[in-house]
DSSP file (Angstrom, degrees, kcal/mol; ACC not computed):
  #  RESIDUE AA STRUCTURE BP1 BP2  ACC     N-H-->O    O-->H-N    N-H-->O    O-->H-N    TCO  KAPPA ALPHA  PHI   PSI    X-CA   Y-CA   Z-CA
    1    1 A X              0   0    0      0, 0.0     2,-0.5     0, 0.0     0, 0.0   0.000 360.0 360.0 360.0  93.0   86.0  160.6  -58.9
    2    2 A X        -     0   0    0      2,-0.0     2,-0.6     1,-0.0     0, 0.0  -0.645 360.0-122.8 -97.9 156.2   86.6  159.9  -55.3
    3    3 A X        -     0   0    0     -2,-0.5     2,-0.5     5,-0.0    -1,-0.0  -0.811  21.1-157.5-102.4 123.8   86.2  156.9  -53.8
    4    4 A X    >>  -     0   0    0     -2,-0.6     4,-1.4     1,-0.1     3,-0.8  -0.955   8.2-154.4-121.2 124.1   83.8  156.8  -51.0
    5    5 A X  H 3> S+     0   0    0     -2,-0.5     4,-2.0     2,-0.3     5,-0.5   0.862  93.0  56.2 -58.5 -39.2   84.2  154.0  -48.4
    6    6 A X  H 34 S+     0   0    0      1,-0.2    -1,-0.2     2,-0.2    -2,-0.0   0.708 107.3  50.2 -61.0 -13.0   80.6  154.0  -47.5
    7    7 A X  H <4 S+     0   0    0     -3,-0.8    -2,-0.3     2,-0.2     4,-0.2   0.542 107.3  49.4 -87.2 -40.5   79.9  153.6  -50.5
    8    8 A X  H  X S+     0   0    0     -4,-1.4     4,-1.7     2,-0.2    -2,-0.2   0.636 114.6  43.4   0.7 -76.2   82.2  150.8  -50.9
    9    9 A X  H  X S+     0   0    0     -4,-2.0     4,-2.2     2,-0.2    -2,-0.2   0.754 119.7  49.3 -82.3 -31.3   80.8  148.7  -47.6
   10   10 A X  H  > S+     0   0    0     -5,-0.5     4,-1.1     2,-0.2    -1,-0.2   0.885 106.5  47.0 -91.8 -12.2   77.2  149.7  -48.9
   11   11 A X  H  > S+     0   0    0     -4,-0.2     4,-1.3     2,-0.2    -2,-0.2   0.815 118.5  49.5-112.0 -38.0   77.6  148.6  -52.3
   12   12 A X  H  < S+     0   0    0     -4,-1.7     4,-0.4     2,-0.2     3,-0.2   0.948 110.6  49.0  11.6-103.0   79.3  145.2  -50.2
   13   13 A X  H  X S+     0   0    0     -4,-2.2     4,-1.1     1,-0.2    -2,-0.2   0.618 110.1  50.1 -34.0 -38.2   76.4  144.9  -48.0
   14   14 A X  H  X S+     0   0    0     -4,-1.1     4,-2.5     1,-0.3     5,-0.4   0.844 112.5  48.6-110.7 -39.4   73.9  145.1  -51.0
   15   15 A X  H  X S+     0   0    0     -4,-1.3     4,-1.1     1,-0.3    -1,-0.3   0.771 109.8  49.5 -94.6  -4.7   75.7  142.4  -53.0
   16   16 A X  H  > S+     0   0    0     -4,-0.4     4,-1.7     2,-0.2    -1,-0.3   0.547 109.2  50.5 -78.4 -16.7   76.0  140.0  -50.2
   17   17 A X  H  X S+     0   0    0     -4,-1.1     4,-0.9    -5,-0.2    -2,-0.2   0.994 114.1  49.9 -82.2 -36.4   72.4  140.3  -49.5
   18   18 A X  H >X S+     0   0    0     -4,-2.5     4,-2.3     2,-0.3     3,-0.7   0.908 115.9  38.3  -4.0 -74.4   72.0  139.7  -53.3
   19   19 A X  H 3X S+     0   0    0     -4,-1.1     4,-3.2    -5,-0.4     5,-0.3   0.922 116.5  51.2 -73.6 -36.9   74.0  136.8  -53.5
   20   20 A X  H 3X S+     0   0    0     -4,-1.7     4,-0.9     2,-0.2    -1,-0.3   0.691 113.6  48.9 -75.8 -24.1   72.8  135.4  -50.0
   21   21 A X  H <X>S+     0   0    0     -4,-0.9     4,-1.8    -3,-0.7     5,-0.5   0.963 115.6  41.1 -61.9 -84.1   69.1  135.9  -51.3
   22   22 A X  H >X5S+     0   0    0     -4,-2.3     4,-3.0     1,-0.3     3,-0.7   0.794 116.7  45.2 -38.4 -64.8   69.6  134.2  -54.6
   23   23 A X  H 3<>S+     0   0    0     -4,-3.2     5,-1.3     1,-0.3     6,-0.3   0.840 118.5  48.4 -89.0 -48.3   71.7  131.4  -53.2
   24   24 A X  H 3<5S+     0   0    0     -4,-0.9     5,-0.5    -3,-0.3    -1,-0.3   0.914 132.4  16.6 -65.0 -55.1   68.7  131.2  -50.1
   25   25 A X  H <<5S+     0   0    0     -4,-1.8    -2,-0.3    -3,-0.7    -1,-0.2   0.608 143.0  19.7-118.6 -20.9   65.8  131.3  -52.7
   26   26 A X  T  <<S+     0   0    0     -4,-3.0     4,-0.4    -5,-0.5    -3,-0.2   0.863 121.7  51.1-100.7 -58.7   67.2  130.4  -56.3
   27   27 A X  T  >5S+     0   0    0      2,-0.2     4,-0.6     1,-0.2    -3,-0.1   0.632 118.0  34.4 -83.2 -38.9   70.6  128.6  -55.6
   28   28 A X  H  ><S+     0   0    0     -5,-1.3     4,-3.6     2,-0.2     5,-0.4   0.910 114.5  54.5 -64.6 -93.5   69.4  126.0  -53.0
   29   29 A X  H  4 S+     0   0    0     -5,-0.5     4,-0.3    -6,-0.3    -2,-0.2   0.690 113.3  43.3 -42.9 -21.1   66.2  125.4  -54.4
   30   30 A X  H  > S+     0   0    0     -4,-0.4     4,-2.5     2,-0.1    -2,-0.2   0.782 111.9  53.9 -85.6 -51.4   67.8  124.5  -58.1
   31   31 A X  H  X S+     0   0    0     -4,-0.6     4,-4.0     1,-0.2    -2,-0.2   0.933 104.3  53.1 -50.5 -50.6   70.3  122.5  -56.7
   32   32 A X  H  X S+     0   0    0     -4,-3.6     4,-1.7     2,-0.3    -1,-0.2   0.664 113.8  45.0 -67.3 -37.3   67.7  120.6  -54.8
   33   33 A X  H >>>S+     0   0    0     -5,-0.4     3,-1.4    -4,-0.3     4,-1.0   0.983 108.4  51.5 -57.6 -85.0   65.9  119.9  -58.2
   34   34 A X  H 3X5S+     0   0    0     -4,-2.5     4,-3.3     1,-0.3    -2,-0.3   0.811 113.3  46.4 -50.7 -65.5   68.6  119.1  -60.1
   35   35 A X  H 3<5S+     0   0    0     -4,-4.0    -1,-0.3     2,-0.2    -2,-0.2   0.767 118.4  42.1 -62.9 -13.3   69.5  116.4  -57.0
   36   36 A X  H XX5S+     0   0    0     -4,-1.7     3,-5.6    -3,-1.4     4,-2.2   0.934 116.2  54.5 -60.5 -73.0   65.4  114.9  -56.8
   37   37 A X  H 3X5S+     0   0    0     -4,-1.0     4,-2.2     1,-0.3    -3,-0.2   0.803 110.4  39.8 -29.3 -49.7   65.8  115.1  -60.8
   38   38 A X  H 3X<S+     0   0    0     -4,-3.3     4,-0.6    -5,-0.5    -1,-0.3   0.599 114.2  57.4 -92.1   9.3   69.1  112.8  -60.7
   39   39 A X  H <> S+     0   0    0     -3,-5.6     4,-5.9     2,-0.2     5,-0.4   0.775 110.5  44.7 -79.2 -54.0   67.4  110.3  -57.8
   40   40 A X  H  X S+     0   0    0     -4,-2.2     4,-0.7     1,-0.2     3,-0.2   0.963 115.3  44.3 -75.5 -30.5   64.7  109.8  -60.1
   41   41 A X  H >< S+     0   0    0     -4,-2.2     3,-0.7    -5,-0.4    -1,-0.2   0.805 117.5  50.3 -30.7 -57.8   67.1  109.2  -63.0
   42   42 A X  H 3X S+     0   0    0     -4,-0.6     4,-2.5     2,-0.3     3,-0.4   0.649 113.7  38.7 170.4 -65.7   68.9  107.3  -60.6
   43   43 A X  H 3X S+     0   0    0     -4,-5.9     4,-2.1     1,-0.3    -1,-0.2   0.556 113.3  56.2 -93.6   6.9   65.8  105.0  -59.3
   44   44 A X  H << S+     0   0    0     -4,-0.7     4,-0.3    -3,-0.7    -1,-0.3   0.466 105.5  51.2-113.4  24.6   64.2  104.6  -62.9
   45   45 A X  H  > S+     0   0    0     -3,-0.4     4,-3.2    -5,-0.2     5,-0.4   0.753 110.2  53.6 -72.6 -41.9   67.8  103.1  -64.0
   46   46 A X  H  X S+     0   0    0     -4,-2.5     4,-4.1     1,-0.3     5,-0.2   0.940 113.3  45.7 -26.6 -67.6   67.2  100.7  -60.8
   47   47 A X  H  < S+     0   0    0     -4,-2.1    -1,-0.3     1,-0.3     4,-0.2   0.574 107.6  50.0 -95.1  11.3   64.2   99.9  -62.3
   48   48 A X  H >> S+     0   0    0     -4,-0.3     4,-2.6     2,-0.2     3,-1.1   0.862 114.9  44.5 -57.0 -44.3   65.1   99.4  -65.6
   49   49 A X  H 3X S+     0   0    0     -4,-3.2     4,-3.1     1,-0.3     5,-0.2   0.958 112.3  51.9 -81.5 -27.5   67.8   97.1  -64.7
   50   50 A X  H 3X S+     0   0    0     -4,-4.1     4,-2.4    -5,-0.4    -1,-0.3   0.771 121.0  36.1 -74.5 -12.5   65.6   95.4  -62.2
   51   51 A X  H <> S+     0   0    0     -3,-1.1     4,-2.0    -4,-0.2    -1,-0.2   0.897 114.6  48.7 -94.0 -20.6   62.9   95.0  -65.1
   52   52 A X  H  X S+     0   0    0     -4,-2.6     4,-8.9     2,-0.2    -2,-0.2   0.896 120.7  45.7 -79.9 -47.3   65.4   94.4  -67.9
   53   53 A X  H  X S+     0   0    0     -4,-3.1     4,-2.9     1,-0.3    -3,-0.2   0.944 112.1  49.3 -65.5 -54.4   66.8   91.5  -64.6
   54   54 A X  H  X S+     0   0    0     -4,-2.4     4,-5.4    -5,-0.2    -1,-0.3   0.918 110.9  52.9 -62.4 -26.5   63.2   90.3  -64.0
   55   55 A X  H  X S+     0   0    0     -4,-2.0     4,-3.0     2,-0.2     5,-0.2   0.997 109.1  46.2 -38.8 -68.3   62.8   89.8  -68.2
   56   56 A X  H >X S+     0   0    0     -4,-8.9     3,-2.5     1,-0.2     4,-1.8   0.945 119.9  43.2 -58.4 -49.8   65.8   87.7  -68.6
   57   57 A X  H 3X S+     0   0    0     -4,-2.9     4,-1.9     1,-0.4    -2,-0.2   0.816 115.2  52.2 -71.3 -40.6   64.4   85.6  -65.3
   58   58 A X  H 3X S+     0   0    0     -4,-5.4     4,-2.8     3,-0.2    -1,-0.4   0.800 107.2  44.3 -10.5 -71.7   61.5   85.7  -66.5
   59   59 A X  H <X S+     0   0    0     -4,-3.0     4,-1.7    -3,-2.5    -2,-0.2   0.890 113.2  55.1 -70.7 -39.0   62.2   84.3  -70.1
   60   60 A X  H  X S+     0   0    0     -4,-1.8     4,-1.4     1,-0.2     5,-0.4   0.811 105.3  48.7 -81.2 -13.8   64.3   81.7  -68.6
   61   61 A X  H  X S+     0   0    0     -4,-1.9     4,-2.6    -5,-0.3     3,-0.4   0.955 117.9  47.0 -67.5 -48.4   61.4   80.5  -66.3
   62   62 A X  H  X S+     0   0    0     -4,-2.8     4,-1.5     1,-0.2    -2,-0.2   0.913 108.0  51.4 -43.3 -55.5   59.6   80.7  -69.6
   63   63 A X  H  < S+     0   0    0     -4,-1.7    -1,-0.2     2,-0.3    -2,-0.2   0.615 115.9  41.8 -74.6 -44.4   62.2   78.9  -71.4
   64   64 A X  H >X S+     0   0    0     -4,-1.4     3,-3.8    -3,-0.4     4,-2.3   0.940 111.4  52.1 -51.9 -73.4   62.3   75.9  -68.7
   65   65 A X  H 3X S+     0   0    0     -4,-2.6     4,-2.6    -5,-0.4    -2,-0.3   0.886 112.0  45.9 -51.0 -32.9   58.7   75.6  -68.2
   66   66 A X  H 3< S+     0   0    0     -4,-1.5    -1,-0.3     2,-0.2    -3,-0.2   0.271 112.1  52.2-110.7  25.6   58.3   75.3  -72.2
   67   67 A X  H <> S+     0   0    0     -3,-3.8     4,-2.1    -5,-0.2    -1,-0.2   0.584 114.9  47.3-113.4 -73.7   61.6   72.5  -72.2
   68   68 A X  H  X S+     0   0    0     -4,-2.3     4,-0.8     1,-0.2     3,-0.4   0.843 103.3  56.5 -45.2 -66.2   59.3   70.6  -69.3
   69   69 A X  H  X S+     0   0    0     -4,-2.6     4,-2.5    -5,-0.3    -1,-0.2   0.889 111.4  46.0 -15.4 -67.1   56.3   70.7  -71.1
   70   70 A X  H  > S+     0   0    0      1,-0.3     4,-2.9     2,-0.2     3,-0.4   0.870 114.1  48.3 -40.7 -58.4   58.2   68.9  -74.0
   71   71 A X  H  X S+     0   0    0     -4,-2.1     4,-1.0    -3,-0.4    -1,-0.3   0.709 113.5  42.0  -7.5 -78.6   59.5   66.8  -72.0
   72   72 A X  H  X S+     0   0    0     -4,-0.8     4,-0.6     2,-0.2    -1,-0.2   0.387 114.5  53.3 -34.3 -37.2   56.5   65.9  -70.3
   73   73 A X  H  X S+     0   0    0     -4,-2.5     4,-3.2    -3,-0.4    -2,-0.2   0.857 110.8  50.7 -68.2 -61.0   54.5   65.8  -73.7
   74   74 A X  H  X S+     0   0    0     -4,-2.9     4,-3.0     2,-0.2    -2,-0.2   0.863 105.7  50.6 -33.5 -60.0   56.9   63.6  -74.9
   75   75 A X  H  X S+     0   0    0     -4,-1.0     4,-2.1     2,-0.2     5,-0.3   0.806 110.9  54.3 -65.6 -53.5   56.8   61.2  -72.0
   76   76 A X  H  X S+     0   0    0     -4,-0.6     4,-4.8     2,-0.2     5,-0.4   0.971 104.0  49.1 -78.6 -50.0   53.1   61.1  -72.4
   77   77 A X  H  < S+     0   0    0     -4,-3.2     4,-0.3     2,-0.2    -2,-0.2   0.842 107.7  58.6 -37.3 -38.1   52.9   60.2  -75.8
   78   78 A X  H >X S+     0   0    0     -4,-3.0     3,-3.0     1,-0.2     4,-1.7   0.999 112.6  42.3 -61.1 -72.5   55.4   57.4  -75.2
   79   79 A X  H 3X S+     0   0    0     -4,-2.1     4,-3.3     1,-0.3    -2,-0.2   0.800 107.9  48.7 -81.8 -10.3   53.2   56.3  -73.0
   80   80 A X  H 3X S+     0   0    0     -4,-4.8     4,-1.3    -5,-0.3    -1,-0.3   0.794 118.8  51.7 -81.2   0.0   49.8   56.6  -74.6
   81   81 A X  H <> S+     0   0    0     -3,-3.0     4,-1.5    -5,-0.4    -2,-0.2   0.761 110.0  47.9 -83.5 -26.4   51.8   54.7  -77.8
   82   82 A X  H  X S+     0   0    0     -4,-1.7     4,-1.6     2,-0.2    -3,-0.2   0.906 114.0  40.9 -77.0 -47.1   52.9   52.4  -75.6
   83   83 A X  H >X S+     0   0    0     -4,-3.3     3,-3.9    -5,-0.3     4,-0.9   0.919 115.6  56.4 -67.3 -86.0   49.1   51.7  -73.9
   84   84 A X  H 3X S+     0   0    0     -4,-1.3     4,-1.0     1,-0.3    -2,-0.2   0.367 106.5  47.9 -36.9 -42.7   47.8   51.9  -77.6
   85   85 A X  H 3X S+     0   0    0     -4,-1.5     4,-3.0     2,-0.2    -1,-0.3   0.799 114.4  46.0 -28.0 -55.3   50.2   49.1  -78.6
   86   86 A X  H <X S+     0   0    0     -3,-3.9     4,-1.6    -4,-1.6    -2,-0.2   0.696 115.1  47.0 -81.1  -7.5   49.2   47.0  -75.6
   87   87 A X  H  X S+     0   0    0     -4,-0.9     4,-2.0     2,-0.2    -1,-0.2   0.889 111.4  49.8 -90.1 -16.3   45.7   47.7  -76.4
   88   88 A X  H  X S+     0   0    0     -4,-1.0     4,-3.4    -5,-0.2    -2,-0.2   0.916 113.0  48.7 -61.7 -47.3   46.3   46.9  -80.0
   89   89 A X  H  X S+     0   0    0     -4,-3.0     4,-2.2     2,-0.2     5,-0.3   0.950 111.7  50.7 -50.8 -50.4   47.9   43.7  -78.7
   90   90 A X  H  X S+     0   0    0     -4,-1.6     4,-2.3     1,-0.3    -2,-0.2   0.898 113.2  41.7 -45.8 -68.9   44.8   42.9  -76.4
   91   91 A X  H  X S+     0   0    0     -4,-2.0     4,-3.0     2,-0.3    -1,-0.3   0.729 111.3  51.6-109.7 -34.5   42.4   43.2  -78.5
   92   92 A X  H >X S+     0   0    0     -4,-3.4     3,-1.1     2,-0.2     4,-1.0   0.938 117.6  49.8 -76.0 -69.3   44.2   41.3  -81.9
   93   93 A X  H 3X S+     0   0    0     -4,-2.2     4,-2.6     1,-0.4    -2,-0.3   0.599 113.2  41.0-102.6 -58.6   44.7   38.5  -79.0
   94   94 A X  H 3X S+     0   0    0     -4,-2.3     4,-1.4    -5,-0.3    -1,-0.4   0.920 111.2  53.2 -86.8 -46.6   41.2   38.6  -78.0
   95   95 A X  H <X S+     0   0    0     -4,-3.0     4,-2.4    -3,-1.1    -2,-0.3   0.921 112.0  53.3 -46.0 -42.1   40.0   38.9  -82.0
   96   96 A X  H  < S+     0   0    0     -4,-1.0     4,-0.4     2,-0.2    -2,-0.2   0.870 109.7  47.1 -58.0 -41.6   42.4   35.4  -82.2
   97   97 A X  H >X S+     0   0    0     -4,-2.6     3,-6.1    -5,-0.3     4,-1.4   0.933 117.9  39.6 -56.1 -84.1   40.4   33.8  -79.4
   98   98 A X  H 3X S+     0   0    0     -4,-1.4     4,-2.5     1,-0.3    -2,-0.2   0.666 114.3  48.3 -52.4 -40.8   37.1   34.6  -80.7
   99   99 A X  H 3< S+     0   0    0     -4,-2.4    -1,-0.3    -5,-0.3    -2,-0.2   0.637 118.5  46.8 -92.6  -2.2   37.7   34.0  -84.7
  100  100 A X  H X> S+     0   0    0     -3,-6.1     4,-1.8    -4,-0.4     3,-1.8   0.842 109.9  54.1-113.1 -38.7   39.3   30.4  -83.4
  101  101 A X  H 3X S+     0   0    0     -4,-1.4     4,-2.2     1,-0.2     5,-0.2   0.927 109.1  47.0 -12.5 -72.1   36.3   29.9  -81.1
  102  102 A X  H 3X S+     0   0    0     -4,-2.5     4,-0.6     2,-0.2    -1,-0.2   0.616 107.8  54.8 -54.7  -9.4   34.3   30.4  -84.0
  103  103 A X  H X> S+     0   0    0     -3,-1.8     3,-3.1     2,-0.2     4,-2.2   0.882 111.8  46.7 -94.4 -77.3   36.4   27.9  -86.2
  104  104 A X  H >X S+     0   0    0     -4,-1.8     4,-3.0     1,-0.4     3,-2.3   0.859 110.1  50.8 -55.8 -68.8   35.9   25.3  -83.6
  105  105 A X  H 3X S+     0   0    0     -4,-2.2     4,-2.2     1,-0.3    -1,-0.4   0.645 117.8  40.7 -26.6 -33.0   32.2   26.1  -83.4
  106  106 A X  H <X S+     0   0    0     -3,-3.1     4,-1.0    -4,-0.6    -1,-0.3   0.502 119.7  42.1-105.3 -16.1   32.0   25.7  -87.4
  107  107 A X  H <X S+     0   0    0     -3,-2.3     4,-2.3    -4,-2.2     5,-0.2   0.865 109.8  54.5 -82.7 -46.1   34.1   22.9  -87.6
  108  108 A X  H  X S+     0   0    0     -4,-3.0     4,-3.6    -5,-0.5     3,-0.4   0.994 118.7  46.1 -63.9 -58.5   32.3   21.2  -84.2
  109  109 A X  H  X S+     0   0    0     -4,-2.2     4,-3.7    -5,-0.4    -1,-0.2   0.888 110.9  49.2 -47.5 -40.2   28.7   21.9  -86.8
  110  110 A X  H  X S+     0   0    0     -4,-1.0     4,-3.4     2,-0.2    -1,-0.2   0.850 107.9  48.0 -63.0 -29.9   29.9   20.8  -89.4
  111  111 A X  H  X S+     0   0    0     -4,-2.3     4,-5.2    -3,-0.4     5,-0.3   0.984 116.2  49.0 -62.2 -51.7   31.2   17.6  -88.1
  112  112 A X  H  X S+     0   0    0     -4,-3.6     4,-2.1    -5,-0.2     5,-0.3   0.944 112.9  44.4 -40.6 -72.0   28.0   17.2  -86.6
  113  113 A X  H >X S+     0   0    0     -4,-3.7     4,-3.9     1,-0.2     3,-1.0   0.881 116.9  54.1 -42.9 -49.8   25.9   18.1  -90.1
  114  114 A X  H 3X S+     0   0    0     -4,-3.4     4,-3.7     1,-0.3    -1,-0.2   0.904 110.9  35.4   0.5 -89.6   28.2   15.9  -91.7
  115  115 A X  H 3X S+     0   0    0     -4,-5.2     4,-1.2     2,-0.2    -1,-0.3   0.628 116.8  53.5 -77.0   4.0   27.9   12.9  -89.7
  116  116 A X  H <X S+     0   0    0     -4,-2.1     4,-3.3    -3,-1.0     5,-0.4   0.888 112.4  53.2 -88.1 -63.4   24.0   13.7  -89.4
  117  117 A X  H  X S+     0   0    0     -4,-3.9     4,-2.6    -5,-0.3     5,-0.2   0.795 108.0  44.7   0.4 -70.7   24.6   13.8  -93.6
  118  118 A X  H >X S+     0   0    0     -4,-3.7     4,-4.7     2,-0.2     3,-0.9   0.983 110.6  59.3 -71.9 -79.6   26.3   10.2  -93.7
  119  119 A X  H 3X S+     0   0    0     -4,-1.2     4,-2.5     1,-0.3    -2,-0.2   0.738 115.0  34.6  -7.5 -68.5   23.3    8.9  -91.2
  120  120 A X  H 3X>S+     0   0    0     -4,-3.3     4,-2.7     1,-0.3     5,-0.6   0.947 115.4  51.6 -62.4 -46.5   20.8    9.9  -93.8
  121  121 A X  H <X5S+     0   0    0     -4,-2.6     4,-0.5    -3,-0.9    -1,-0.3   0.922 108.8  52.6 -74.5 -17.0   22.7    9.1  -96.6
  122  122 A X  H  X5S+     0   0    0     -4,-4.7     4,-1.7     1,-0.2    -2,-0.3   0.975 112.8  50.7 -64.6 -42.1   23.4    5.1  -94.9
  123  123 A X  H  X5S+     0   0    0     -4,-2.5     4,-1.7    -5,-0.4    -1,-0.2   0.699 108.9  46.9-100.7  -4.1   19.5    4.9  -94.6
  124  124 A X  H  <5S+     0   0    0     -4,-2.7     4,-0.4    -5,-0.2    -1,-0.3   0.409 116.8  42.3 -96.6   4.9   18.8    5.9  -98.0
  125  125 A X  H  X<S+     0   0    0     -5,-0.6     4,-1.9    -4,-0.5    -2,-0.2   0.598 114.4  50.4 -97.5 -20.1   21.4    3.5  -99.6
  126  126 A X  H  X S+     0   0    0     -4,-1.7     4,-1.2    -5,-0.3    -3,-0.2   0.927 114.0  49.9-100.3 -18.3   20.3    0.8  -97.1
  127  127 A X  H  X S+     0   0    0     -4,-1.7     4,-1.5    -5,-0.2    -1,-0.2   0.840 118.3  38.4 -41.7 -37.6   16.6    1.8  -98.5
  128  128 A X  H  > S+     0   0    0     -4,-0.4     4,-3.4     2,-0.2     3,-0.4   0.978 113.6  54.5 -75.2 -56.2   17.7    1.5 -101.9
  129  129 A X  H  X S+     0   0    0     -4,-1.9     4,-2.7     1,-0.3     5,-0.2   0.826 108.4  42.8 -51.8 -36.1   19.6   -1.1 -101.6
  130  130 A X  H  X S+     0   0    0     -4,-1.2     4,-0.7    -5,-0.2    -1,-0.3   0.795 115.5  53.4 -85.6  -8.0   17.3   -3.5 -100.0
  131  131 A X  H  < S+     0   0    0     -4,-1.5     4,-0.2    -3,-0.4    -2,-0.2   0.935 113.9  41.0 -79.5 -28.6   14.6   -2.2 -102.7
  132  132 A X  H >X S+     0   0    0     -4,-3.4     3,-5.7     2,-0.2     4,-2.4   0.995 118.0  53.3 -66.2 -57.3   17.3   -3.0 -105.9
  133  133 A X  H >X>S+     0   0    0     -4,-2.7     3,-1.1     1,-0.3     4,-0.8   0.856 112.2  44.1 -57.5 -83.0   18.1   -6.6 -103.6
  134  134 A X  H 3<5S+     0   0    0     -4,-0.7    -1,-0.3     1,-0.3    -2,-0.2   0.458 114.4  46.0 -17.0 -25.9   14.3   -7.5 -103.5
  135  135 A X  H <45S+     0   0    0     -3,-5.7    -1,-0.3    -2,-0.2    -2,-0.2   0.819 121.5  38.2-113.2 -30.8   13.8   -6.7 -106.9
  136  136 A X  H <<5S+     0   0    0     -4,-2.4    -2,-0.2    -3,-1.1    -3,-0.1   0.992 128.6  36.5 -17.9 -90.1   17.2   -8.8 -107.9
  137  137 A X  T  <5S-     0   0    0     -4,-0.8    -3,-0.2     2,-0.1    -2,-0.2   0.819  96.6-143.5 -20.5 -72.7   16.4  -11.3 -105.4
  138  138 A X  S   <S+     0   0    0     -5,-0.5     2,-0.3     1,-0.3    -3,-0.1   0.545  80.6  65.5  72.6  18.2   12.5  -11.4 -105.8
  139  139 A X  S    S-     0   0    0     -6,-0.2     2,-0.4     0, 0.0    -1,-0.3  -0.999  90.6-106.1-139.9 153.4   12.5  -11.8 -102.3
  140  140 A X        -     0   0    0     -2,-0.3     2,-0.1    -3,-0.1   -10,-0.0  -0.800  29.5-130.1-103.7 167.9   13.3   -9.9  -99.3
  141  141 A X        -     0   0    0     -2,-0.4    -1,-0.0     1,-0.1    -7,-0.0  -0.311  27.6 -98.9 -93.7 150.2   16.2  -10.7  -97.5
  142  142 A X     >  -     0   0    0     -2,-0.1     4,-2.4     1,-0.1     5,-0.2  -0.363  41.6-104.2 -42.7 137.8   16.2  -11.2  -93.3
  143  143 A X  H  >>S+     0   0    0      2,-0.2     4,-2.2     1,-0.2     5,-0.5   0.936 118.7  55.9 -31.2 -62.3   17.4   -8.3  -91.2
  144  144 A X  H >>5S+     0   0    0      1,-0.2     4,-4.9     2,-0.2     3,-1.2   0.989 114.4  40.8 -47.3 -61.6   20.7   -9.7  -90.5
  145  145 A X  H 3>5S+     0   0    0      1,-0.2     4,-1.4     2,-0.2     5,-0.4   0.920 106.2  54.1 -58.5 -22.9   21.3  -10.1  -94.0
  146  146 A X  H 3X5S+     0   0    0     -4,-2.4     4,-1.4     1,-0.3    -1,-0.2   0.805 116.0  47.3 -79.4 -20.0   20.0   -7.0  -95.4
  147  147 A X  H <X5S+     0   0    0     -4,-2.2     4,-3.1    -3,-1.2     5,-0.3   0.918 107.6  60.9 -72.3 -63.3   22.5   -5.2  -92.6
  148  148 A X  H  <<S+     0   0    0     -4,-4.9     4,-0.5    -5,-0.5    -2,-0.2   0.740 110.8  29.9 -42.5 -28.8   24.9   -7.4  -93.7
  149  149 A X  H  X S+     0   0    0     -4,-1.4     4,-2.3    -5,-0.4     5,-0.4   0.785 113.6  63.2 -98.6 -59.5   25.0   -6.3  -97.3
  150  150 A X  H  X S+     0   0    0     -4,-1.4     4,-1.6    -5,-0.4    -3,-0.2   0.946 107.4  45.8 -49.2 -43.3   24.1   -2.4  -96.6
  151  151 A X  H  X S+     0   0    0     -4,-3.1     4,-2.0     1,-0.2    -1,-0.2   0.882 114.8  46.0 -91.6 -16.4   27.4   -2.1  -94.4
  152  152 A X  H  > S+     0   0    0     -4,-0.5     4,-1.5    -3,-0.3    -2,-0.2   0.769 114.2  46.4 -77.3 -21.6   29.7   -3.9  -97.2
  153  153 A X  H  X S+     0   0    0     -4,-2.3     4,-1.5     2,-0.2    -2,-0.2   0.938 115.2  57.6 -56.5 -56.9   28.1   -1.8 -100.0
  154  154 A X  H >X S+     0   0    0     -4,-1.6     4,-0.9    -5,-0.4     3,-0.7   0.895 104.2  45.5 -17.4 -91.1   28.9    1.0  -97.3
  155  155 A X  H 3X S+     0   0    0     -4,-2.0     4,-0.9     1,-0.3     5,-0.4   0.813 106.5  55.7 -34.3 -69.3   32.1    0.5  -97.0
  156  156 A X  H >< S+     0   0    0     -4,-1.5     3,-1.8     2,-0.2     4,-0.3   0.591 107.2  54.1  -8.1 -85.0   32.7    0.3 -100.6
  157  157 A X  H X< S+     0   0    0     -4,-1.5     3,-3.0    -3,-0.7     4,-0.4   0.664 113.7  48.8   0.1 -84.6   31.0    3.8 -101.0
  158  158 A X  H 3< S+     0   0    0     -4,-0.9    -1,-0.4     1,-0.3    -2,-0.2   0.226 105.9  44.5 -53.0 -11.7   33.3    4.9  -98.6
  159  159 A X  T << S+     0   0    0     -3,-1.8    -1,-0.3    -4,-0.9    -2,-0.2   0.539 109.6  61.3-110.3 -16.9   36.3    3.8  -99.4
  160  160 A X    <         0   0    0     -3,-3.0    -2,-0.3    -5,-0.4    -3,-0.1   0.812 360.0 360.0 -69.1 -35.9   35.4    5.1 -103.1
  161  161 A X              0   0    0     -4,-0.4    -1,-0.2    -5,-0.1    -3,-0.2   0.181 360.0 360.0-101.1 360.0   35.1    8.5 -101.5
């Protein structure tokens, strides 16, 4: 077993072109994977955290809007209780007008039927009366009198009532 230097220096040569060939076409080319591979690892953590970031901002834009809404919901119900109240008011106010209109009106008729009433009922007592006085009497009486006697009878009536 002798040792041959050419043999040596080729055996060298052969394993630096080896290694310089792998590293040129395998070493390079792996490496280069392996760093795309951890950029996209890399940019879909980004965008995890940037969706995970837009979520929460999201939710708390949600979380707002649906606090204003209440808010806002609130704030209109008070007021459409508040207009319903005044309309309640309006309208019992305006039923009060109208049912004491109608009281005056029924009161104003009656007075009227009433005293239309008393009329009628004066000229059939001062008919009766001068027919009873006539038949008393056996005469009839003068106008003046027979007036005279029909309103003191009246009165009577009237004071009886």
């Amino acid at each position: 077993m002798d040792i041959q230097i050419t043999q040596i220096l080729f055996q060298a040569i052969n394993f630096s072109v080896v290694l310089g060939a792998l590293t040129f076409l395998l070493y390079k080319p792996v490496l280069k994977m392996f760093d795309e591979r951890s950029q996209k690892i890399a940019e879909g953590q980004k965008a995890a955290e940037a969706a995970v970031t837009e979520k929460n901002e999201l939710e708390q834009t949600r979380k707002k809007m649906e606090n204003d809404l209440k808010k806002e919901r609130a704030t209109v119900l008070k007021e459409a209780q508040d207009e319903a109240k005044e309309k309640a008011q309006e309208i019992l106010a305006q039923a009060r007008k109208e049912a004491k209109a109608e009281k005056s009106k029924l009161l104003d008729s009656w007075d009227t039927e009433k005293a239309a009433l008393l009329k009628e009922a004066k000229q059939d007592m001062a008919d009766a009366v001068m027919a009873v006085s006539a038949k008393v009497i056996g005469k009839s009486l003068d106008v003046k009198a027979q007036q005279k006697l029909i309103d003191s009878e009246l009165e009577t009536i009237l004071k009886n009532l």
